[in-house]
Each structure stands twice: as structure tokens, then as C-alpha cells.
N, CA and C atoms as a LAMMPS dump frame, in Angstrom:
ITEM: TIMESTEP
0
ITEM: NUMBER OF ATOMS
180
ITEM: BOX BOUNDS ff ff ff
-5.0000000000000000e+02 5.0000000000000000e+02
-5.0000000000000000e+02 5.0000000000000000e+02
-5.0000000000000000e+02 5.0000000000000000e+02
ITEM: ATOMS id mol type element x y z
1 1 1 N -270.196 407.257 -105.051
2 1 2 C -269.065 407.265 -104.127
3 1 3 C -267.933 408.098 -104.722
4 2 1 N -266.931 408.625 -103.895
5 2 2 C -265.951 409.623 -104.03
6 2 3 C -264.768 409.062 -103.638
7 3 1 N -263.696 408.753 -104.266
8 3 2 C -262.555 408.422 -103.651
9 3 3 C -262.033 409.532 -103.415
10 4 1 N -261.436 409.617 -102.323
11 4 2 C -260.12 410.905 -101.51
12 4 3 C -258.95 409.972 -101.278
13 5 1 N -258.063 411.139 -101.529
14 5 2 C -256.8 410.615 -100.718
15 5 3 C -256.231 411.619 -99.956
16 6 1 N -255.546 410.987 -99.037
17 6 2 C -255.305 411.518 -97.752
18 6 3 C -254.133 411.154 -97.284
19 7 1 N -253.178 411.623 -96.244
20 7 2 C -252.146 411.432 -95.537
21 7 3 C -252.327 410.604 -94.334
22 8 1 N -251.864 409.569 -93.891
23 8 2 C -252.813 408.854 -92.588
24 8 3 C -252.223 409.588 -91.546
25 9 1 N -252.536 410.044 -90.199
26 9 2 C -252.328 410.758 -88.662
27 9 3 C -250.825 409.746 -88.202
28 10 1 N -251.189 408.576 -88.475
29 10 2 C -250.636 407.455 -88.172
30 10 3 C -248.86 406.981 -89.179
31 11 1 N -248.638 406.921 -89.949
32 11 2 C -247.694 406.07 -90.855
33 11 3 C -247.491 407.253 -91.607
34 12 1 N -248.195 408.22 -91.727
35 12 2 C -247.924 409.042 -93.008
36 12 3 C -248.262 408.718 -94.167
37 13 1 N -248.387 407.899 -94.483
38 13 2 C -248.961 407.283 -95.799
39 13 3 C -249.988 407.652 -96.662
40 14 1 N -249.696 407.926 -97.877
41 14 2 C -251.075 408.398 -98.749
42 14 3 C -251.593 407.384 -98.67
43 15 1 N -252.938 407.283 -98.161
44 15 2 C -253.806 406.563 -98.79
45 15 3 C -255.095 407.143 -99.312
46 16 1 N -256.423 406.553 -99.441
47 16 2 C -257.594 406.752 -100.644
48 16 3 C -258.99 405.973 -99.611
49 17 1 N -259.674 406.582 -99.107
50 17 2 C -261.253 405.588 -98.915
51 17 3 C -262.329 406.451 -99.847
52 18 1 N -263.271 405.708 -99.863
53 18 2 C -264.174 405.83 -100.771
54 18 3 C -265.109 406.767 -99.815
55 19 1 N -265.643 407.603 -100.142
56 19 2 C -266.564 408.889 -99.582
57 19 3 C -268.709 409.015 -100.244
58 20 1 N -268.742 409.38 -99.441
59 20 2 C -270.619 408.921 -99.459
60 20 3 C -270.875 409.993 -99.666
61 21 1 N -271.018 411.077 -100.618
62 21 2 C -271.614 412.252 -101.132
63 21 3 C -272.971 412.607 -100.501
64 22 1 N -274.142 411.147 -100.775
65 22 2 C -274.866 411.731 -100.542
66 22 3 C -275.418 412.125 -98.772
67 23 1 N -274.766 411.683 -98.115
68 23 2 C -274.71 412.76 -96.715
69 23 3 C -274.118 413.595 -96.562
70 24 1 N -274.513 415.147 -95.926
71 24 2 C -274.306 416.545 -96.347
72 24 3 C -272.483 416.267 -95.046
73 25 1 N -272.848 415.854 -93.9
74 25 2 C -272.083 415.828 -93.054
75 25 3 C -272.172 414.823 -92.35
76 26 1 N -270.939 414.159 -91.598
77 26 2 C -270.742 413.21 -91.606
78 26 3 C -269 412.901 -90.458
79 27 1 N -269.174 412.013 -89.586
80 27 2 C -268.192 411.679 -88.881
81 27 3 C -268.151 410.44 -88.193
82 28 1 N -267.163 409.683 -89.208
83 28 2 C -266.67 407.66 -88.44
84 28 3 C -265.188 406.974 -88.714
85 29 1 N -265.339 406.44 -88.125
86 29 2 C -263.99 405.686 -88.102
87 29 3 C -263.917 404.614 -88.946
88 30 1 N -262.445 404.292 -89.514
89 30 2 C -261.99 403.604 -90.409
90 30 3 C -260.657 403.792 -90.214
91 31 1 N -260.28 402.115 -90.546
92 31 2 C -259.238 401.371 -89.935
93 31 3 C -258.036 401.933 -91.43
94 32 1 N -256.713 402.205 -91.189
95 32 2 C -255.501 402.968 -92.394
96 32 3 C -255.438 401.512 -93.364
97 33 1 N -255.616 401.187 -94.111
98 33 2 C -255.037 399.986 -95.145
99 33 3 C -253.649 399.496 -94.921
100 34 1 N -252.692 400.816 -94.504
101 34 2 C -251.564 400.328 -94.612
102 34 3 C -250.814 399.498 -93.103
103 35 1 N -251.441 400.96 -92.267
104 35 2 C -250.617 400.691 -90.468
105 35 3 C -252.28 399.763 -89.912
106 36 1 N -253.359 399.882 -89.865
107 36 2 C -254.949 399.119 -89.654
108 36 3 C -254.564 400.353 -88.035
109 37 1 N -254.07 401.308 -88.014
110 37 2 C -254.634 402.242 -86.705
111 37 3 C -256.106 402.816 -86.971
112 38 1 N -256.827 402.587 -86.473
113 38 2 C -257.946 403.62 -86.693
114 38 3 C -258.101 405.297 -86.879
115 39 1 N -259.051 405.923 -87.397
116 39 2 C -258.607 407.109 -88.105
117 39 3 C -260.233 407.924 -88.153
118 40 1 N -260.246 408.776 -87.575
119 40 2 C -261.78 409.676 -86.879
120 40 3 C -261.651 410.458 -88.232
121 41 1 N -262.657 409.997 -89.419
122 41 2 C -262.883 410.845 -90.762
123 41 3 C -264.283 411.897 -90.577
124 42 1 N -263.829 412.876 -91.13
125 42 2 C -264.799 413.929 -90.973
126 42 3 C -264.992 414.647 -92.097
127 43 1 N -265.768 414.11 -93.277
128 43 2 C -266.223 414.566 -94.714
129 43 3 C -267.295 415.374 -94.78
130 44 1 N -267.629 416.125 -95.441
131 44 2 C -268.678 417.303 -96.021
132 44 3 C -268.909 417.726 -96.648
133 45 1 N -270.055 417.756 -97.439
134 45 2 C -270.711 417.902 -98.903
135 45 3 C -271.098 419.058 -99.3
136 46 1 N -271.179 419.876 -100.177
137 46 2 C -272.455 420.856 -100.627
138 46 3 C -272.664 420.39 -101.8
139 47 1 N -273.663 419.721 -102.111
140 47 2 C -274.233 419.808 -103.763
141 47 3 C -273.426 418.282 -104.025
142 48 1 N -272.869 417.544 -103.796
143 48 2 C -272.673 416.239 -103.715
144 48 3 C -270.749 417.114 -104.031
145 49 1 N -270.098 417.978 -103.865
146 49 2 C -268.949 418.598 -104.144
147 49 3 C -268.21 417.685 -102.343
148 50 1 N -267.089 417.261 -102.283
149 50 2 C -266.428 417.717 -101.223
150 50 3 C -266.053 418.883 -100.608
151 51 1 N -266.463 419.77 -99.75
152 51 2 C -266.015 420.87 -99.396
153 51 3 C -265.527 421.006 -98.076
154 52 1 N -265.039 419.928 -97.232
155 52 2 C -263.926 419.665 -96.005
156 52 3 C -263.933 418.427 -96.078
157 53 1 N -262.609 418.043 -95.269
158 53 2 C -262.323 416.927 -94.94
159 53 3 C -261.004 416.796 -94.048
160 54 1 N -261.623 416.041 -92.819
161 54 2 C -260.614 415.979 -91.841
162 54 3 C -260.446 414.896 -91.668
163 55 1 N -258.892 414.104 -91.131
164 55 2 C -258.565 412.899 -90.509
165 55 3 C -257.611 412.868 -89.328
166 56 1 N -258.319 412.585 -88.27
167 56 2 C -257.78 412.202 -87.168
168 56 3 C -257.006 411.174 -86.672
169 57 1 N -256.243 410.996 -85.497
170 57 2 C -256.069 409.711 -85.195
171 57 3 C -257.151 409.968 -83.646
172 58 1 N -256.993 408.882 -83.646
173 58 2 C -257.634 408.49 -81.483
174 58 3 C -256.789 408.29 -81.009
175 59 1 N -257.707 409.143 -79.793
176 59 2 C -256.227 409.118 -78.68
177 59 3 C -257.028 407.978 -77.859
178 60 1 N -255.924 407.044 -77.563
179 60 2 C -256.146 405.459 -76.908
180 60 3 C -255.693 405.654 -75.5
């Protein structure tokens, strides 16, 4: 596992989730630690490296 940190869409807030290397690509939701808004993560691997990463909010 990979921790990232990130800015939330939501609160602004740095926060950190833990990241799954071994899928090359990859897109799910997870709730902010700080504000609990949900947050559309979009991580991507080459060689177990992070090489993108996006965070969304949903539009409700």
C-alpha cells in the first residue's frame, strides 16, 4: 500500500488514503476523514510507481 496526500474538492484539507499499487488503473469513492463528503479517486500505476492521481468531488 501507498499513502498519498491530497487536498480534499470539499474542505480543502490535506489529507492522506492509502493507495493499492498493485492495480495498474483504477477509479472509487471514499468518504474525506475530515468533512466525510465523498470524493471520486482516480490513481495509476506503472511498475507499482504512482504516475496520476485525481480527486474529485460528486456532483449530488
Amino acid at each position: 500500500m501507498l499513502e498519498h496526500f491530497f487536498q480534499c474538492p470539499y474542505c480543502f484539507e490535506e489529507i492522506s488514503m492509502l493507495l493499492d499499487p498493485s492495480v495498474r488503473k483504477q477509479t472509487y469513492i471514499e468518504d474525506c476523514e475530515v468533512c466525510c463528503n465523498p470524493i471520486e479517486l482516480t490513481p495509476e500505476f506503472e511498475a507499482g510507481e504512482l504516475v496520476y492521481f485525481d480527486a474529485q468531488s460528486i456532483e449530488q
